[in-house]
C-alpha positions as CSV (number, residue, x, y, z in Angstrom):
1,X,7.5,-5.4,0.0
2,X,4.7,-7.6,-0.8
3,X,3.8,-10.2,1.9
4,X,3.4,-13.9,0.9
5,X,-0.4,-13.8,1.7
6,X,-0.8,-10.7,-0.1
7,X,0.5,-12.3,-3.3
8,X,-1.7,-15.4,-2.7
9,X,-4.8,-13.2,-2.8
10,X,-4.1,-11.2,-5.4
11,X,-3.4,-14.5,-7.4
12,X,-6.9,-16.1,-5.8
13,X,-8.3,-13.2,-7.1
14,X,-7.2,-13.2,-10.5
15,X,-5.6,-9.5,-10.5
16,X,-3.5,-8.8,-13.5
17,X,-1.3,-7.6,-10.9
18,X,0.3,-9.9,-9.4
19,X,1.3,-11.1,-12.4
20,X,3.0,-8.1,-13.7
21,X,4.9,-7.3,-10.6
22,X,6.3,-11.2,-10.5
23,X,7.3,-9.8,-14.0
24,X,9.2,-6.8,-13.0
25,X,11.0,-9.1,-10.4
26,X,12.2,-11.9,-12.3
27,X,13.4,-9.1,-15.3
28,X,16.0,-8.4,-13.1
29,X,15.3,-4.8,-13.5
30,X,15.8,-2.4,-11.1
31,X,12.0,-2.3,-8.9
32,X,10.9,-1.3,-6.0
33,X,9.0,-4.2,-5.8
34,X,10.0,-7.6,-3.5
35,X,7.3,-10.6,-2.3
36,X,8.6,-11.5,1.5
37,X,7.9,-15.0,2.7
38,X,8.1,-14.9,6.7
39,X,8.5,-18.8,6.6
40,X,11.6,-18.4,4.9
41,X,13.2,-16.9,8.4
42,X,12.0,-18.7,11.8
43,X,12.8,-15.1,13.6
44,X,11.2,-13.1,11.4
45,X,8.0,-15.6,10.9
46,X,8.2,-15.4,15.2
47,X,8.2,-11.4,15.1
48,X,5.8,-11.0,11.8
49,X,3.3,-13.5,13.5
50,X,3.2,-11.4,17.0
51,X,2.4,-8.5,15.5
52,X,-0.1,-10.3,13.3
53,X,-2.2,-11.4,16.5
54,X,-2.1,-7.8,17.7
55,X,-4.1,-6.8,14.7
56,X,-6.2,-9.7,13.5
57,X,-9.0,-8.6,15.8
58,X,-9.4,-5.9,14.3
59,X,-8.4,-6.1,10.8
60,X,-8.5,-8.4,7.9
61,X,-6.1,-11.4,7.9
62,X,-4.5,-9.4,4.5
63,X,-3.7,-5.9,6.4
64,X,-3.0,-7.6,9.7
65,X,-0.6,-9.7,7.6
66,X,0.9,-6.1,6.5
67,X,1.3,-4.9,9.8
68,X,3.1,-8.2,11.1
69,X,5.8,-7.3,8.6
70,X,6.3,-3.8,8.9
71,X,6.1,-3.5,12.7
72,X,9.0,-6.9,12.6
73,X,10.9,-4.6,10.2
74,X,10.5,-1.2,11.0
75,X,8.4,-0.5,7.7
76,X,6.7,3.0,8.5
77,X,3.9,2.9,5.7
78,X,1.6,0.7,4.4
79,X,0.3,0.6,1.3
80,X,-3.7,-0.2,1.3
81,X,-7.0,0.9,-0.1
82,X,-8.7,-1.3,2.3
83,X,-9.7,1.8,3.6
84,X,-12.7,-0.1,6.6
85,X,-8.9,-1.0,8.3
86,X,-6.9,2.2,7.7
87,X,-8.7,4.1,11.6
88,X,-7.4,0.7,13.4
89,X,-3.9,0.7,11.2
90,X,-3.4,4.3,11.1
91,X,-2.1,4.5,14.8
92,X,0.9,3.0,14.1
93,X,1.5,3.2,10.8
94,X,1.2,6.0,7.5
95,X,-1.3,4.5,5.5
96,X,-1.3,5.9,1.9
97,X,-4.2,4.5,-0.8
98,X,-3.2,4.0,-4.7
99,X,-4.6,7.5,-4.7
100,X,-2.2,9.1,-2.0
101,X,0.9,8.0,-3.9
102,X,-0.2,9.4,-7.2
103,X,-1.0,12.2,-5.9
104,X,2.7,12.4,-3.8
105,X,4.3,11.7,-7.2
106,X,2.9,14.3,-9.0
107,X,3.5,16.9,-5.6
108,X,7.4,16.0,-6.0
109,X,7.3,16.0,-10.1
110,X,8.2,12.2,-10.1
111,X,4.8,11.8,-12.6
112,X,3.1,14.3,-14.6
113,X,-0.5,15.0,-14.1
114,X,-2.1,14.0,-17.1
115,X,0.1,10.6,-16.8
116,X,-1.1,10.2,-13.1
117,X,-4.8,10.9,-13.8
118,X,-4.1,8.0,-16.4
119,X,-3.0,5.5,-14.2
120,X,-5.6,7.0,-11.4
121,X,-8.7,6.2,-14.1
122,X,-7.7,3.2,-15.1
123,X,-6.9,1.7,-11.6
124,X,-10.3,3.5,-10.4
125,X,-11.9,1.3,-13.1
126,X,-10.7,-1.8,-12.1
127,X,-11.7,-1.4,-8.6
128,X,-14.5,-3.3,-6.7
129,X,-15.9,0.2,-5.2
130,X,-15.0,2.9,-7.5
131,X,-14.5,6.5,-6.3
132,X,-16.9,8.7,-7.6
133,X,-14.0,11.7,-7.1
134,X,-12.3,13.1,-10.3
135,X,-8.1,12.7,-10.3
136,X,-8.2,16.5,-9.3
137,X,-10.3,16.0,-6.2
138,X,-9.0,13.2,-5.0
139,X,-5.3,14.6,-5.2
140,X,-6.6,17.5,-2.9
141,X,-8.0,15.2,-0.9
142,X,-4.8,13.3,-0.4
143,X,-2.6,16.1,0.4
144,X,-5.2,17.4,2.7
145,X,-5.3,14.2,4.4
146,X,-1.3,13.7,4.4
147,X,-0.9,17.1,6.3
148,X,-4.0,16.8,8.8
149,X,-2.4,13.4,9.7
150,X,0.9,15.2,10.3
151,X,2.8,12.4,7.5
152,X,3.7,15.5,5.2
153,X,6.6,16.2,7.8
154,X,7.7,12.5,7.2
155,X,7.0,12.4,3.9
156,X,9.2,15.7,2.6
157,X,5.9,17.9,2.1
158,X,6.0,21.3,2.6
């Protein structure tokens, strides 16, 4: 689920991205991929925007956004690698980077390796700060992180 604003910035920002995932939608292929409008529902706009206010103090507009919507519809984890919001977000939500989920779908053989370490390069590259960790550190570091934040009992990890 892909919040409005989200989309909105990703488009003011020029990311390729956007773009592809509007693609996947309109293909009418399965995805997992959906871009939610709150103003499309008065109720849910009422619920996403209360939860916004909880978080805008503390976060960007863009995560606090986020959080409006998953707290109105029960969404445990957020996807972000804004990771100067993840302390404030991270006590109510699982908040997994572009890194965490590569390295969950290698840990449940969804990806191989050398295909995530692909996607994990080429993402790094396109990234305002890059990480200076290899694909192998950074999936220990995401696993390590998963379990010391108690998620891998959530998440199916052993």
């Amino acid at each position: 689920m892909i919040p409005k604003r989200i989309e909105r910035e990703l488009q003011r920002k020029g990311k390729e991205t956007i773009f592809q995932i509007r693609k996947a939608i309109s293909s009418g292929s399965h995805t997992i991929f959906e871009i939610v409008d709150k103003d499309q529902d008065r109720l849910l706009k009422r619920q996403v925007d209360n939860h916004f206010h909880r978080f805008i103090d503390y976060i960007n507009a863009g995560e606090a956004e986020c959080c409006g919507y998953a707290a109105a519809l029960g969404v445990p984890i957020i996807i972000s690698d804004n990771t100067s919001d993840h302390q404030i977000m991270e006590q109510e939500f699982i908040v997994l980077t572009f890194r965490d989920v590569l390295a969950l779908a290698v840990f449940f053989g969804l990806l191989p390796k050398a295909d995530a370490e692909s996607y994990y390069n080429k993402i790094n590259d396109h990234l305002t700060y890059r990480s200076r960790y290899t694909f192998d550190e950074s999936y220990d570091k995401s696993i390590f992180r998963i379990r010391e934040k108690g998620w891998h009992v959530f998440l199916g990890l052993k």
